[in-house]
PDB file of N, H, CA, C and O in Angstrom:
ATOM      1  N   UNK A   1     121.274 115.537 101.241  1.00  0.00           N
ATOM      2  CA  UNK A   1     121.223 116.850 100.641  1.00  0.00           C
ATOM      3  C   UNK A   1     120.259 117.712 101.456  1.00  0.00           C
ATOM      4  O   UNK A   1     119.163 117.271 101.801  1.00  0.00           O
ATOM      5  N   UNK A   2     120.596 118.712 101.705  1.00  0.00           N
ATOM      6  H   UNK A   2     121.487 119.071 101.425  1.00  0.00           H
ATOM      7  CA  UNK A   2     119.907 119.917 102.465  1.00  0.00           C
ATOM      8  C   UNK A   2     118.427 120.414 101.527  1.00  0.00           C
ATOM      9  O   UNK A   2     118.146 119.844 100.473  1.00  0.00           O
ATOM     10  N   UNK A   3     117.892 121.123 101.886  1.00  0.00           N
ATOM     11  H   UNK A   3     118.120 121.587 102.742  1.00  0.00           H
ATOM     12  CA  UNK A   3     116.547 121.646 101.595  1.00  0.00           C
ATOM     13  C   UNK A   3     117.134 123.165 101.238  1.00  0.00           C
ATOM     14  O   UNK A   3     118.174 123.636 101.699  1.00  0.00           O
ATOM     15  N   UNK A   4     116.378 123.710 100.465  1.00  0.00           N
ATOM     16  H   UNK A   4     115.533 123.328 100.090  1.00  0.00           H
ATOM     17  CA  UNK A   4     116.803 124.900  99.670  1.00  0.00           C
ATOM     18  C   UNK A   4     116.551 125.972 100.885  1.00  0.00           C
ATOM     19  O   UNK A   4     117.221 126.984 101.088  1.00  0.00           O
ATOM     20  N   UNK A   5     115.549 125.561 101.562  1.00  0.00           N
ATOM     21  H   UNK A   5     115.004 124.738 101.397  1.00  0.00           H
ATOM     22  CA  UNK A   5     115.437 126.674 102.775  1.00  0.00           C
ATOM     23  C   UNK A   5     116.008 125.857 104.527  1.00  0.00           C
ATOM     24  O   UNK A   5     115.287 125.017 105.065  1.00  0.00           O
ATOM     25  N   UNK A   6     116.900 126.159 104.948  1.00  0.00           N
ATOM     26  H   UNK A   6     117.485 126.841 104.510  1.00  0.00           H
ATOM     27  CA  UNK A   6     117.519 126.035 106.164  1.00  0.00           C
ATOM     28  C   UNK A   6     116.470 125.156 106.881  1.00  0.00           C
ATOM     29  O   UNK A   6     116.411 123.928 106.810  1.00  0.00           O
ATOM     30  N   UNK A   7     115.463 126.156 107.742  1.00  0.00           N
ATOM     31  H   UNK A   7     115.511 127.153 107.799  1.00  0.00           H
ATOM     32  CA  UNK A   7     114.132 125.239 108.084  1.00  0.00           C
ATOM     33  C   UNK A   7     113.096 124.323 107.735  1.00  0.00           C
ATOM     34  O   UNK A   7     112.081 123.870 108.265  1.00  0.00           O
ATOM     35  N   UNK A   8     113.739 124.206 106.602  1.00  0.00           N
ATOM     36  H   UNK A   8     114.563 124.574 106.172  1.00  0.00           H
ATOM     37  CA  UNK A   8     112.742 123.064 105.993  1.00  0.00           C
ATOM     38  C   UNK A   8     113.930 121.529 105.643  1.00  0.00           C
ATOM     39  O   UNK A   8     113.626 120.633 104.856  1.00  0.00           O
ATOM     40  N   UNK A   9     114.925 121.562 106.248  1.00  0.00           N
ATOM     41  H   UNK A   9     115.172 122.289 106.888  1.00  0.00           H
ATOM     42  CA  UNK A   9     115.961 120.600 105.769  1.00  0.00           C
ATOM     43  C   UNK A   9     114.975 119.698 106.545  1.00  0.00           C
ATOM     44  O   UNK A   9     114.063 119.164 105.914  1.00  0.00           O
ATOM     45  N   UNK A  10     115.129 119.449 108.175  1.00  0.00           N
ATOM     46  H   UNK A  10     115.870 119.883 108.688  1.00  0.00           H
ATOM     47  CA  UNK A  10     114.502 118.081 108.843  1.00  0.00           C
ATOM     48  C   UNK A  10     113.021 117.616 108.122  1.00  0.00           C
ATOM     49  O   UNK A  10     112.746 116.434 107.917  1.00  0.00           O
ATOM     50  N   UNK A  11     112.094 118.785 107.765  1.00  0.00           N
ATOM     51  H   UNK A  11     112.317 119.745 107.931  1.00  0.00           H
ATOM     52  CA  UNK A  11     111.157 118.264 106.621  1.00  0.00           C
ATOM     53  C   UNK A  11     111.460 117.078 105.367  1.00  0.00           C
ATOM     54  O   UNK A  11     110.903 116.068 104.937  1.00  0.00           O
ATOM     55  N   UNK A  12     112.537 117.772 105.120  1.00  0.00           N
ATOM     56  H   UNK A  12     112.989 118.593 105.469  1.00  0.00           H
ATOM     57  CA  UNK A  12     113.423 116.574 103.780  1.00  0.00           C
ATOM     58  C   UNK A  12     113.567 115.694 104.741  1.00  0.00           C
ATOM     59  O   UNK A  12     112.671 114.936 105.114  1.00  0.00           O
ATOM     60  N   UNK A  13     114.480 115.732 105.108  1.00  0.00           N
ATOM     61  H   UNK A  13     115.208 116.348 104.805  1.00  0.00           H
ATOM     62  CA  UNK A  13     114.748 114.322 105.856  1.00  0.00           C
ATOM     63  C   UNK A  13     113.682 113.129 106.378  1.00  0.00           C
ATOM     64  O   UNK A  13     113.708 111.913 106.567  1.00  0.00           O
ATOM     65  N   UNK A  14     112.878 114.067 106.474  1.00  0.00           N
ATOM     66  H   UNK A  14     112.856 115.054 106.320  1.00  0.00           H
ATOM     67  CA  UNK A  14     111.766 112.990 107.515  1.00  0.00           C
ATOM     68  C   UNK A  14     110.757 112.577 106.189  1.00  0.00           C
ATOM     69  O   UNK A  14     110.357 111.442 105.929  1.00  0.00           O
ATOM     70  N   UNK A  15     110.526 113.574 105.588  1.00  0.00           N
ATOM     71  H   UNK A  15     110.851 114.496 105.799  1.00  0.00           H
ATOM     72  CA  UNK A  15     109.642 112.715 103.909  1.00  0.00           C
ATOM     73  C   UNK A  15     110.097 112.005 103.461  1.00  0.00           C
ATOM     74  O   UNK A  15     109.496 110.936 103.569  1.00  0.00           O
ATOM     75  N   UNK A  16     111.420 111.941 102.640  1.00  0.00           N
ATOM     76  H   UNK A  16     111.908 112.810 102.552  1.00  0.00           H
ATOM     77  CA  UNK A  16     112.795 110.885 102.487  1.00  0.00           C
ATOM     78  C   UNK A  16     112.901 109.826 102.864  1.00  0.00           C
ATOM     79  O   UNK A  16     112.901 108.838 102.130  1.00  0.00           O
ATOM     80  N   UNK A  17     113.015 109.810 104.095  1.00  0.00           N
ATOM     81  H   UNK A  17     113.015 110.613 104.691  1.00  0.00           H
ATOM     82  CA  UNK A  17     112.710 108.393 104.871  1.00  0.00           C
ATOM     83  C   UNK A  17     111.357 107.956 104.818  1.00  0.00           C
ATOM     84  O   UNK A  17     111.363 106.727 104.875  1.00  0.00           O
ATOM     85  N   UNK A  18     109.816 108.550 104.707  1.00  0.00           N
ATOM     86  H   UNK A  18     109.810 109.549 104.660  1.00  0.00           H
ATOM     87  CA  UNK A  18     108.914 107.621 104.614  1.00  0.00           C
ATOM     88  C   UNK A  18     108.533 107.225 103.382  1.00  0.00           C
ATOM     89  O   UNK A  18     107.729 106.300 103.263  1.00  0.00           O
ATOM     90  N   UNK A  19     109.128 107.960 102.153  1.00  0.00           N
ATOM     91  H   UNK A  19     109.781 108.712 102.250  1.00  0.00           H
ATOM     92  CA  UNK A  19     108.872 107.818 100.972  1.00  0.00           C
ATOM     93  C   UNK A  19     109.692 106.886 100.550  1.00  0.00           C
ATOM     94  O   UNK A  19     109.157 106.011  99.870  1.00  0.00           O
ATOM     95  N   UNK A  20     111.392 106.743 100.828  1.00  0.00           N
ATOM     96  H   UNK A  20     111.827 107.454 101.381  1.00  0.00           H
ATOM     97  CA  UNK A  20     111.985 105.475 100.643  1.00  0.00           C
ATOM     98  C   UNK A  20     111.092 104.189 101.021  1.00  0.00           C
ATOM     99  O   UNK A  20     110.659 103.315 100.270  1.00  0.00           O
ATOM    100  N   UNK A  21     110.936 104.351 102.517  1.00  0.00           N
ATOM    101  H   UNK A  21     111.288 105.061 103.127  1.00  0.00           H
ATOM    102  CA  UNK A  21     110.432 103.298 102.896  1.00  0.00           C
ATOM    103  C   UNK A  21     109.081 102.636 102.786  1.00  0.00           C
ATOM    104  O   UNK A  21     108.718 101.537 103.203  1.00  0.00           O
ATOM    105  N   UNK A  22     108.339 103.688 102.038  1.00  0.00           N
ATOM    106  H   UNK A  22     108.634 104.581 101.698  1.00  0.00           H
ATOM    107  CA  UNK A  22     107.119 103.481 101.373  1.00  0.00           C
ATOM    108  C   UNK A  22     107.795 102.537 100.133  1.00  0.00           C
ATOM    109  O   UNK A  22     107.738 101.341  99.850  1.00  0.00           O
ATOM    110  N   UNK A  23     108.229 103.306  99.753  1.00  0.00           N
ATOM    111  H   UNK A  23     108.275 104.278  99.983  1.00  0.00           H
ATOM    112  CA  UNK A  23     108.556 102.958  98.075  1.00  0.00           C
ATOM    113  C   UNK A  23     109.271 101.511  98.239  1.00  0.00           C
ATOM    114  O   UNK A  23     108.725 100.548  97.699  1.00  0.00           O
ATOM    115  N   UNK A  24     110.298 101.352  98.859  1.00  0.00           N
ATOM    116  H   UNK A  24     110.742 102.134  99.297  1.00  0.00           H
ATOM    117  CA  UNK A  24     111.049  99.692  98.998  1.00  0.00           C
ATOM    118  C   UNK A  24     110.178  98.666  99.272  1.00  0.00           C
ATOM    119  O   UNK A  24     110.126  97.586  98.683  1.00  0.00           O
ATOM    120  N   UNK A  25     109.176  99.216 100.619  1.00  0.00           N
ATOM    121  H   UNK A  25     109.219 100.094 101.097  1.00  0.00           H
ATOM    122  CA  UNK A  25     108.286  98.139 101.230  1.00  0.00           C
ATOM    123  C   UNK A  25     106.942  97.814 100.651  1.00  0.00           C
ATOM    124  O   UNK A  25     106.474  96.675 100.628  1.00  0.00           O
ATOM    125  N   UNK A  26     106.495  98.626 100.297  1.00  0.00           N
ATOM    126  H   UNK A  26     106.875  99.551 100.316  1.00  0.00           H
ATOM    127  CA  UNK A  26     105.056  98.517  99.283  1.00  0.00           C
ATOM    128  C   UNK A  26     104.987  98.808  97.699  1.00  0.00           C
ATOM    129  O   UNK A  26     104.413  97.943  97.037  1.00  0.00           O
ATOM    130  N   UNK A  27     105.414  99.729  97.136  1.00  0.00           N
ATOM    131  H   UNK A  27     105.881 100.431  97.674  1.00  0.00           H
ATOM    132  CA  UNK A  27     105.208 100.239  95.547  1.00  0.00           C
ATOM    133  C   UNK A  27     106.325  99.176  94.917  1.00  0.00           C
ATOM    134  O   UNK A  27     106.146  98.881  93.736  1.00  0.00           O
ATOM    135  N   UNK A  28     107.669  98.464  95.723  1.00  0.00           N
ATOM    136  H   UNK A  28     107.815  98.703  96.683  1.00  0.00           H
ATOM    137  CA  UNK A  28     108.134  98.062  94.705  1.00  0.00           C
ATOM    138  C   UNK A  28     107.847  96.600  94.648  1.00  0.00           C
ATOM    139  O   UNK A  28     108.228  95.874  93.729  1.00  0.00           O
ATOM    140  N   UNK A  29     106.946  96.088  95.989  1.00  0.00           N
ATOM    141  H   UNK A  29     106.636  96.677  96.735  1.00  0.00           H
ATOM    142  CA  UNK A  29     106.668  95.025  96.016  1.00  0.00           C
ATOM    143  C   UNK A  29     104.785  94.292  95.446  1.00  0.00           C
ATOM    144  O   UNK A  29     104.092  93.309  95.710  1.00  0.00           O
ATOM    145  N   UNK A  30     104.706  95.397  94.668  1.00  0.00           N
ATOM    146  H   UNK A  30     105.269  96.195  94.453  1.00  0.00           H
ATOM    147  CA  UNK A  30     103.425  95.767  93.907  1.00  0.00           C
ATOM    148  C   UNK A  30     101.652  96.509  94.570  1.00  0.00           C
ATOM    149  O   UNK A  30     100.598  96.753  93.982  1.00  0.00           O
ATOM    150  N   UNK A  31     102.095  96.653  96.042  1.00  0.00           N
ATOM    151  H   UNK A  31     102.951  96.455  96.520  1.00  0.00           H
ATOM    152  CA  UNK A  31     101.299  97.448  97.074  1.00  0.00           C
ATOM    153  C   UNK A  31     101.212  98.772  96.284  1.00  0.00           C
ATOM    154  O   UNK A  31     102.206  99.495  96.340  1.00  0.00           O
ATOM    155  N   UNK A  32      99.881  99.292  95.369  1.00  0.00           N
ATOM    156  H   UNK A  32      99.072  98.705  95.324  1.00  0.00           H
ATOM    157  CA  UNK A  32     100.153 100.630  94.949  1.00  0.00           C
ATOM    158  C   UNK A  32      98.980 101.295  95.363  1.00  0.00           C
ATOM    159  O   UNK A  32      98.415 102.132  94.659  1.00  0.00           O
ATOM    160  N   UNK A  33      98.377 100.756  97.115  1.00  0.00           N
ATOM    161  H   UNK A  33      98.836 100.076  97.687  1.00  0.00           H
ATOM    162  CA  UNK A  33      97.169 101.619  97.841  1.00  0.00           C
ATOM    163  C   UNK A  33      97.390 102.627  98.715  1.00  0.00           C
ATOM    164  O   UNK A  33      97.214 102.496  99.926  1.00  0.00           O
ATOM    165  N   UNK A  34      97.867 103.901  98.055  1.00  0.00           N
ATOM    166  H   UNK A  34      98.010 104.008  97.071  1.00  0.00           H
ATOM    167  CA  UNK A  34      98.695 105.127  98.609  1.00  0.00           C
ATOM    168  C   UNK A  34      99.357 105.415  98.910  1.00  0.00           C
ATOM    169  O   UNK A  34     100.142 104.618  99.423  1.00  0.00           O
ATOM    170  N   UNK A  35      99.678 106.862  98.878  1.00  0.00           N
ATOM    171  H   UNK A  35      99.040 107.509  98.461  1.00  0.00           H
ATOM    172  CA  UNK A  35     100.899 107.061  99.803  1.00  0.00           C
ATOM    173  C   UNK A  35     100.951 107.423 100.757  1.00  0.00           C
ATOM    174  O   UNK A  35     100.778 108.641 100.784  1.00  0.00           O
ATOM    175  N   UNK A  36     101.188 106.796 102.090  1.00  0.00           N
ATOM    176  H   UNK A  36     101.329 105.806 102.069  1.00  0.00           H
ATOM    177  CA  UNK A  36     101.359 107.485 103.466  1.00  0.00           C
ATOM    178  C   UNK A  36     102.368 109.114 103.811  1.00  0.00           C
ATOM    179  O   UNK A  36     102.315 109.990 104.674  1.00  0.00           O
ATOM    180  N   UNK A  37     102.853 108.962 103.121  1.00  0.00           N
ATOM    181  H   UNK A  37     102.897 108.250 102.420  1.00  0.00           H
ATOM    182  CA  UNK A  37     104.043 110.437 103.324  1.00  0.00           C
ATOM    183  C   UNK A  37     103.347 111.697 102.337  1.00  0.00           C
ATOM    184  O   UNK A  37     103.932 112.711 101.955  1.00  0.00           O
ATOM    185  N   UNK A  38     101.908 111.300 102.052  1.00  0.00           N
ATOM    186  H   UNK A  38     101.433 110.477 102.362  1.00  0.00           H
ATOM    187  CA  UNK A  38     101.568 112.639 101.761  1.00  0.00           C
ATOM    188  C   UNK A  38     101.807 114.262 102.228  1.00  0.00           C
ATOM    189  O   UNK A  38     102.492 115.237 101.921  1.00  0.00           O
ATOM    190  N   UNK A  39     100.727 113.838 103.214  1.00  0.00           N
ATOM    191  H   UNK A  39     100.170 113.046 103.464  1.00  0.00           H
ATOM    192  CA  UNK A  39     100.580 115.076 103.972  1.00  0.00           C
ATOM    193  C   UNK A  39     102.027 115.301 104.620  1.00  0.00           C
ATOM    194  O   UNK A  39     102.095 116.323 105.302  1.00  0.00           O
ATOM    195  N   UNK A  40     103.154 114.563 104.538  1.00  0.00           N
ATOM    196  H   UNK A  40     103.099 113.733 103.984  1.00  0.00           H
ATOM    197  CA  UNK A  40     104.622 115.237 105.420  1.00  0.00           C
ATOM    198  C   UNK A  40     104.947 116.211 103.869  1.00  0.00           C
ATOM    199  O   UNK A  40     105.416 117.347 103.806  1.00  0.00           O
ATOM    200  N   UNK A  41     104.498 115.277 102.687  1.00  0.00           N
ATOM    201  H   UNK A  41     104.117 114.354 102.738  1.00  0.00           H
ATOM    202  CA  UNK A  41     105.122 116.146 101.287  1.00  0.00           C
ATOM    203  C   UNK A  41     104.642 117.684 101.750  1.00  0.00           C
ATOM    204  O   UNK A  41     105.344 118.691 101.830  1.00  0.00           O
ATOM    205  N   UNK A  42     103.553 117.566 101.963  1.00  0.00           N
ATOM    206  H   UNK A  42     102.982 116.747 101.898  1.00  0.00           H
ATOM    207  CA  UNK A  42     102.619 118.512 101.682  1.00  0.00           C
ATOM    208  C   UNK A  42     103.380 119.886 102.623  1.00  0.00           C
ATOM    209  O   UNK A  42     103.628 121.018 102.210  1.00  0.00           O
ATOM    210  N   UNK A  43     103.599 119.365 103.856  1.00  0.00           N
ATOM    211  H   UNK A  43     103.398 118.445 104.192  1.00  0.00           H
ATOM    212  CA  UNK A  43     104.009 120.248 105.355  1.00  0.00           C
ATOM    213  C   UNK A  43     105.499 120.723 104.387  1.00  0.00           C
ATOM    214  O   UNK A  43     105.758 121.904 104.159  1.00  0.00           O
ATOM    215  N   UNK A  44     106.233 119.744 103.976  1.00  0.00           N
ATOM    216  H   UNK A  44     106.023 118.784 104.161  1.00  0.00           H
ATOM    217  CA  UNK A  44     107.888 120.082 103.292  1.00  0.00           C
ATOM    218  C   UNK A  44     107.669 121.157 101.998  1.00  0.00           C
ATOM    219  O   UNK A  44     108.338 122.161 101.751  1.00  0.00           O
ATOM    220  N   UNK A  45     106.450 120.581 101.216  1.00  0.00           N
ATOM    221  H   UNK A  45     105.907 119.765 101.416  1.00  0.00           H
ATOM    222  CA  UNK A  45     106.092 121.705 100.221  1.00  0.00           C
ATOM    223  C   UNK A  45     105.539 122.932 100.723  1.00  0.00           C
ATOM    224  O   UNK A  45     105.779 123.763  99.847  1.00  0.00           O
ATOM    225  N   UNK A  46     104.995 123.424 101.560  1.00  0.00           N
ATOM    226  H   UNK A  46     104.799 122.749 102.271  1.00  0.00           H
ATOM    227  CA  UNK A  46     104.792 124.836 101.894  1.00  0.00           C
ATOM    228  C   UNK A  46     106.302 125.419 102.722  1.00  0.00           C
ATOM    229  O   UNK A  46     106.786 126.514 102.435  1.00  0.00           O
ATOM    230  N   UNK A  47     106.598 124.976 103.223  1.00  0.00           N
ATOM    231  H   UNK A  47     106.205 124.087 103.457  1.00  0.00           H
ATOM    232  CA  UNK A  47     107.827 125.120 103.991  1.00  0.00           C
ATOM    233  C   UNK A  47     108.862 125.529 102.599  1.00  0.00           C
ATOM    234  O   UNK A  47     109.272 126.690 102.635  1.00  0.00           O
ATOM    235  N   UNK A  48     109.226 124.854 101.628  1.00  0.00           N
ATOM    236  H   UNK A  48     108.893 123.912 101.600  1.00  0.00           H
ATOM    237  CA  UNK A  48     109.973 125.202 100.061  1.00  0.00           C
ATOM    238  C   UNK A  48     109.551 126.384 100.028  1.00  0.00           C
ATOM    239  O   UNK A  48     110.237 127.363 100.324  1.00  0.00           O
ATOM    240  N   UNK A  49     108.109 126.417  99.579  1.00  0.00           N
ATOM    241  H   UNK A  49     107.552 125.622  99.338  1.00  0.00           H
ATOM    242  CA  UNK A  49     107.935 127.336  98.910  1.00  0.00           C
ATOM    243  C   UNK A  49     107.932 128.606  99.603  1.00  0.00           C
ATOM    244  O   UNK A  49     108.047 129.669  98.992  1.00  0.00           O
ATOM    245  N   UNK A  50     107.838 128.551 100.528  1.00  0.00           N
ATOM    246  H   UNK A  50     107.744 127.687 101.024  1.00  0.00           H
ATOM    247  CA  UNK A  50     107.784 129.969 101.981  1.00  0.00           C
ATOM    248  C   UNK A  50     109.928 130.547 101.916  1.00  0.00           C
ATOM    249  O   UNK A  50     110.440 131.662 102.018  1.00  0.00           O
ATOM    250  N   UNK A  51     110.367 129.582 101.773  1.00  0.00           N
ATOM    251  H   UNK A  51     109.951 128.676 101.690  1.00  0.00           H
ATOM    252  CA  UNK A  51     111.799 129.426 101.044  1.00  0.00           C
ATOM    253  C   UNK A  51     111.940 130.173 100.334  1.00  0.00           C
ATOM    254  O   UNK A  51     112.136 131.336 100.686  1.00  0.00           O
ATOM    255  N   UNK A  52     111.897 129.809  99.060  1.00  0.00           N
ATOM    256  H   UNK A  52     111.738 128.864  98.774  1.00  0.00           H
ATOM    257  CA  UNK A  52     112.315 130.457  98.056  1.00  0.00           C
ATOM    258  C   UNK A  52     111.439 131.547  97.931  1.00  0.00           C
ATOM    259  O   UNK A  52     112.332 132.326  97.602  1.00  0.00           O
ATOM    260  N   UNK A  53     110.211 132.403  97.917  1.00  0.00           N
ATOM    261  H   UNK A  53     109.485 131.769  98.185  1.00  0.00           H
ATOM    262  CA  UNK A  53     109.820 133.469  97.941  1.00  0.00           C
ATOM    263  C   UNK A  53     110.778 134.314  99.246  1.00  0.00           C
ATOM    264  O   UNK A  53     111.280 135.405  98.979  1.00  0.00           O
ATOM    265  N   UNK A  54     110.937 133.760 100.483  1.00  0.00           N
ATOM    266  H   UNK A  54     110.529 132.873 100.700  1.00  0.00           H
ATOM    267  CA  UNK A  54     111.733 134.502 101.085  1.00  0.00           C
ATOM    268  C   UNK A  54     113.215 135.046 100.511  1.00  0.00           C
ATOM    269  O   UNK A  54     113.732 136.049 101.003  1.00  0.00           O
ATOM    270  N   UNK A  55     113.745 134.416  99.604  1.00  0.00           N
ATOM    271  H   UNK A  55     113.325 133.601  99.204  1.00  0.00           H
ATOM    272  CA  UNK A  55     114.836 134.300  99.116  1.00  0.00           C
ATOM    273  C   UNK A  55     115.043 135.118  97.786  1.00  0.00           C
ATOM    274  O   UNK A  55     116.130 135.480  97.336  1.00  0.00           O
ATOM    275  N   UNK A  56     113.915 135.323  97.291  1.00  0.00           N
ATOM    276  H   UNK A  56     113.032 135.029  97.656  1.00  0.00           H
ATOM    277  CA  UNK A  56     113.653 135.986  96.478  1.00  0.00           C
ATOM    278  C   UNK A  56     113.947 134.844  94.702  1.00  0.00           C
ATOM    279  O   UNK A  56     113.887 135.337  93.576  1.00  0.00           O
ATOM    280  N   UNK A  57     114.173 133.686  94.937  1.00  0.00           N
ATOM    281  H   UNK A  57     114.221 133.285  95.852  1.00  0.00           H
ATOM    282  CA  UNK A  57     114.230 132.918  94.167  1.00  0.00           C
ATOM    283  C   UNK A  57     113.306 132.881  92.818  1.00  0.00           C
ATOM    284  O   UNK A  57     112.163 132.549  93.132  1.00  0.00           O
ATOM    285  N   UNK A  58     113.436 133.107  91.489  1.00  0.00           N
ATOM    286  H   UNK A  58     114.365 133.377  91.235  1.00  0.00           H
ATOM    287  CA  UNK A  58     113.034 133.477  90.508  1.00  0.00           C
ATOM    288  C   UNK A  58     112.861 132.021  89.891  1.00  0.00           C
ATOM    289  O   UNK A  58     113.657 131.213  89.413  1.00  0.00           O
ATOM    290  N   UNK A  59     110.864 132.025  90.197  1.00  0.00           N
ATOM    291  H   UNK A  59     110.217 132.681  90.585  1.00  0.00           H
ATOM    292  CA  UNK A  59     110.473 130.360  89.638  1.00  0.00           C
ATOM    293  C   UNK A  59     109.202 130.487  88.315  1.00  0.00           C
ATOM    294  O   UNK A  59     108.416 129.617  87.938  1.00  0.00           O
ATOM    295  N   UNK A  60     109.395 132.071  87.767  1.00  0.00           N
ATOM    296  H   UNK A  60     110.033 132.777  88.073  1.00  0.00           H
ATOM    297  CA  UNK A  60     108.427 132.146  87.004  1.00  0.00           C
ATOM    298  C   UNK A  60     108.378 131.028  85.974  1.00  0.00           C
ATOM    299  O   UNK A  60     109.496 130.815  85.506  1.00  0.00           O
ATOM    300  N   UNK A  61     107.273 130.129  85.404  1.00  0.00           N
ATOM    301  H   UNK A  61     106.365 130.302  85.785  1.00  0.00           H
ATOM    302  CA  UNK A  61     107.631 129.379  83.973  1.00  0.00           C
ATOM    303  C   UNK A  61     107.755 127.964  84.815  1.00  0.00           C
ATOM    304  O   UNK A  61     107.198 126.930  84.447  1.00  0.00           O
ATOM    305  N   UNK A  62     108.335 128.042  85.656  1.00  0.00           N
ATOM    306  H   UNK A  62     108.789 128.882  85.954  1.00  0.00           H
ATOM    307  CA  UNK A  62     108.567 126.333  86.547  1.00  0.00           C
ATOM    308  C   UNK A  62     107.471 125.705  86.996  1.00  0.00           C
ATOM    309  O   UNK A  62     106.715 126.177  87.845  1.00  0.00           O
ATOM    310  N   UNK A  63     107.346 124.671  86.473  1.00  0.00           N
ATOM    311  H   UNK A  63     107.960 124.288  85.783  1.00  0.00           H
ATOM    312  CA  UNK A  63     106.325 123.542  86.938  1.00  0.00           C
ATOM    313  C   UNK A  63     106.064 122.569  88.127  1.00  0.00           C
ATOM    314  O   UNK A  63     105.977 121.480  87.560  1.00  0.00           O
ATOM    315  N   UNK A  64     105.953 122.433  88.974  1.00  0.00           N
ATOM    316  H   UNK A  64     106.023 123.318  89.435  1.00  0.00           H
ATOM    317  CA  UNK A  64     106.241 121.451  90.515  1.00  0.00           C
ATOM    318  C   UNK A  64     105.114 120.195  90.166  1.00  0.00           C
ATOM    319  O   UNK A  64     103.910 120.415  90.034  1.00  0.00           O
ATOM    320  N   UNK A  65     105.686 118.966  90.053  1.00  0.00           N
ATOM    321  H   UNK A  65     106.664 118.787  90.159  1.00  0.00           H
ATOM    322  CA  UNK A  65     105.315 117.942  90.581  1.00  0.00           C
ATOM    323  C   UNK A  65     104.925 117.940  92.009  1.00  0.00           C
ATOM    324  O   UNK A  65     105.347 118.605  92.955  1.00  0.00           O
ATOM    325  N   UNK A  66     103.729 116.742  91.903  1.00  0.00           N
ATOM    326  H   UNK A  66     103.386 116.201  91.135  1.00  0.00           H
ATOM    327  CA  UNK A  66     103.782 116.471  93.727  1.00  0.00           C
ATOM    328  C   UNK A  66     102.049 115.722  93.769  1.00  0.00           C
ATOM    329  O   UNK A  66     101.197 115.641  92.885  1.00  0.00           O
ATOM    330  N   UNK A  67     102.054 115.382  94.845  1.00  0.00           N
ATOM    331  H   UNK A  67     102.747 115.447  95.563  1.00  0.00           H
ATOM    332  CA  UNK A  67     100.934 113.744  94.946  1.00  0.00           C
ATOM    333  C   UNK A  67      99.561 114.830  93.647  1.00  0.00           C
ATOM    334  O   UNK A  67      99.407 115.994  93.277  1.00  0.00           O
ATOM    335  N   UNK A  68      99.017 113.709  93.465  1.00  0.00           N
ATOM    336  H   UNK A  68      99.142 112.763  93.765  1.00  0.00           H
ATOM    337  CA  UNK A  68      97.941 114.208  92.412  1.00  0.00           C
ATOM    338  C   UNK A  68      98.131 114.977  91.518  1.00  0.00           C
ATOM    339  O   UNK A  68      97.212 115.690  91.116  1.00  0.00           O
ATOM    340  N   UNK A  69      99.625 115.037  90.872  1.00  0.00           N
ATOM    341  H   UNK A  69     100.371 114.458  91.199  1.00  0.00           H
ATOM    342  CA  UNK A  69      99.421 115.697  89.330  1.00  0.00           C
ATOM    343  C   UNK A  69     100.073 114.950  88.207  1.00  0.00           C
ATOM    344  O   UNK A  69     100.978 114.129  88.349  1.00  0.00           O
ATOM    345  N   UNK A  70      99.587 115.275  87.210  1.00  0.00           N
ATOM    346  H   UNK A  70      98.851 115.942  87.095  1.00  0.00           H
ATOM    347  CA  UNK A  70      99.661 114.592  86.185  1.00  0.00           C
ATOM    348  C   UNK A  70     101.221 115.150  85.626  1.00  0.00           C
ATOM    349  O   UNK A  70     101.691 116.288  85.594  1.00  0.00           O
ATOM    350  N   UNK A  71     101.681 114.068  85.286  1.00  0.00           N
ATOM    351  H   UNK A  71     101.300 113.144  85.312  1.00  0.00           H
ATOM    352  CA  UNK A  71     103.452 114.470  84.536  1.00  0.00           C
ATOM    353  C   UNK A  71     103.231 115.505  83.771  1.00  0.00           C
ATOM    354  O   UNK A  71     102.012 115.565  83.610  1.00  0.00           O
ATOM    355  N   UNK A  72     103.937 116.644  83.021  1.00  0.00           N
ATOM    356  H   UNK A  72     104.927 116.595  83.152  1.00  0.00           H
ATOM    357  CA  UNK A  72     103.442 117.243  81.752  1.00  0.00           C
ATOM    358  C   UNK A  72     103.895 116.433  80.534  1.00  0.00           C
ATOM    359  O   UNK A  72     105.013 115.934  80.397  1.00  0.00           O
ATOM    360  N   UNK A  73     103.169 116.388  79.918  1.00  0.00           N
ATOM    361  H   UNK A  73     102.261 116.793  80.030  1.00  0.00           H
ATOM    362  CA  UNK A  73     103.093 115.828  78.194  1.00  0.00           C
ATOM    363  C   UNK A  73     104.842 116.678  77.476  1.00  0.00           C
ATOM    364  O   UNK A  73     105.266 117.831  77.401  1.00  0.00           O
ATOM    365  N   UNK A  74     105.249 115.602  77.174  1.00  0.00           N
ATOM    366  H   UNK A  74     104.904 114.666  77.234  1.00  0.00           H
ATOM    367  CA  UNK A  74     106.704 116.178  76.108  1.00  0.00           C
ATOM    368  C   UNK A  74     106.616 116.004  75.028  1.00  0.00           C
ATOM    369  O   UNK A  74     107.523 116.352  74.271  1.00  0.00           O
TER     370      UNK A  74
END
């Protein structure tokens, strides 16, 4: 699946792959001492968000997950 902004697709792609492969090789094999694909989240999350403000994309009220936050309470 593509990235909401054109230039930020190979960003997806390349977090994707270290976060799978984080996740198969360490988190599911009970390794839960970080995540290496932070900082790529981080580079893919400004890149989104530079996206959709260019786009004019309407995110008032929306909440973003992402490393260090807490789920919201339901």
């Amino acid at each position: 699946m593509n990235s909401v902004g054109e230039g930020c697709t190979d960003l997806k792609r390349e977090y994707d792959q270290c976060f799978n492969r984080w996740f198969a090789e360490k988190f599911l094999k009970g390794d839960r001492s970080g995540d290496p694909c932070t900082e790529m989240f981080k580079k893919y999350q400004v890149c989104v968000q530079k996206a959709i403000k260019d786009k004019d994309i309407p995110i008032d009220g929306v909440e973003f997950m992402g490393p260090n936050k807490e789920k919201p309470e339901s």
